[in-house]
C-alpha positions, 0 to 999 in steps of 0.5 A: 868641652875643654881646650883638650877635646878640641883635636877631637871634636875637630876629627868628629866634625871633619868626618861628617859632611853636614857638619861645620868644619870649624878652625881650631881658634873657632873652638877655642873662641867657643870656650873662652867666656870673655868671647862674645857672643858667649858660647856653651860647648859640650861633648858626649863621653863614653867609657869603655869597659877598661875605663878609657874615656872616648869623646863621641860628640859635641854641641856647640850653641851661641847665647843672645838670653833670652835667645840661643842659636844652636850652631852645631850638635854632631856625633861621630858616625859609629856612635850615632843611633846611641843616644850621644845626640839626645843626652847632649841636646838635653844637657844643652837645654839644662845649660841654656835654661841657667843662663835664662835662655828661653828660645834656641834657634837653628838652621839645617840644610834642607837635604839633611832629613836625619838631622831634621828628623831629631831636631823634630823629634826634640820639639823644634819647628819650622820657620822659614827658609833661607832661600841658596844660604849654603854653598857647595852644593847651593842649597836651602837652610831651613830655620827652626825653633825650639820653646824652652 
């Protein structure tokens, strides 16, 4: 991600109800290595047949090595299903395992059967519960790891 991709990963987060509506300078923040914690932020591209480059998502995740939590992996909805979500979350991996990351952790509304669904299928498991940790609706946050 660059701070050029920044307007559109907004658009994307700001369409999807479970995602993060994260500030501009939170992005931004995201990609500055002097920023702490240090942050890796990606986006998925895809090319028309004309050779226009379209950004269909995004994963932002947090590095404590050996530790990283995943903050936010979203794709805009019509690219959904394509496997925009997969490629970034195992481009996320390679990245987090050259910084010496060894456990990426998360936490999801509970409600959110899609995104619990792929982060399941991607080999995270339950942890624990945080009980009200999200607002409007109040609601739990389910923790989740992943074993790098």
């Amino acid at each position: 991600m660059t701070a050029a991709d920044v307007e559109r990963v907004r658009e994307i987060a700001a369409s999807l109800p479970d995602s993060p509506h994260w500030p501009e300078s939170a992005y931004l923040d995201a990609l500055n290595p002097e920023s702490a914690p240090r942050r890796i932020a990606l986006v998925a591209v895809s090319l028309d047949p004309a050779g226009s480059s379209q950004i269909e998502g995004f994963t932002v995740a947090s590095l404590l090595p050996p530790q990283a939590e995943l903050e936010s992996i979203a794709v805009a909805t019509g690219s959904q299903r394509r496997g925009h979500g997969r490629m970034l979350f195992d481009d996320l991996v390679s990245e987090l395992r050259k910084a010496g990351v060894l456990q990426i952790t998360l936490e999801v509304r509970a409600s959110n059967h899609a995104a619990l669904a792929f982060y399941r299928r991607a080999g995270f498991v339950q942890t624990g519960t945080r009980r009200a940790y999200y607002a409007d609706p109040v609601e739990d946050a389910l923790l989740m790891r992943h074993d790098l």
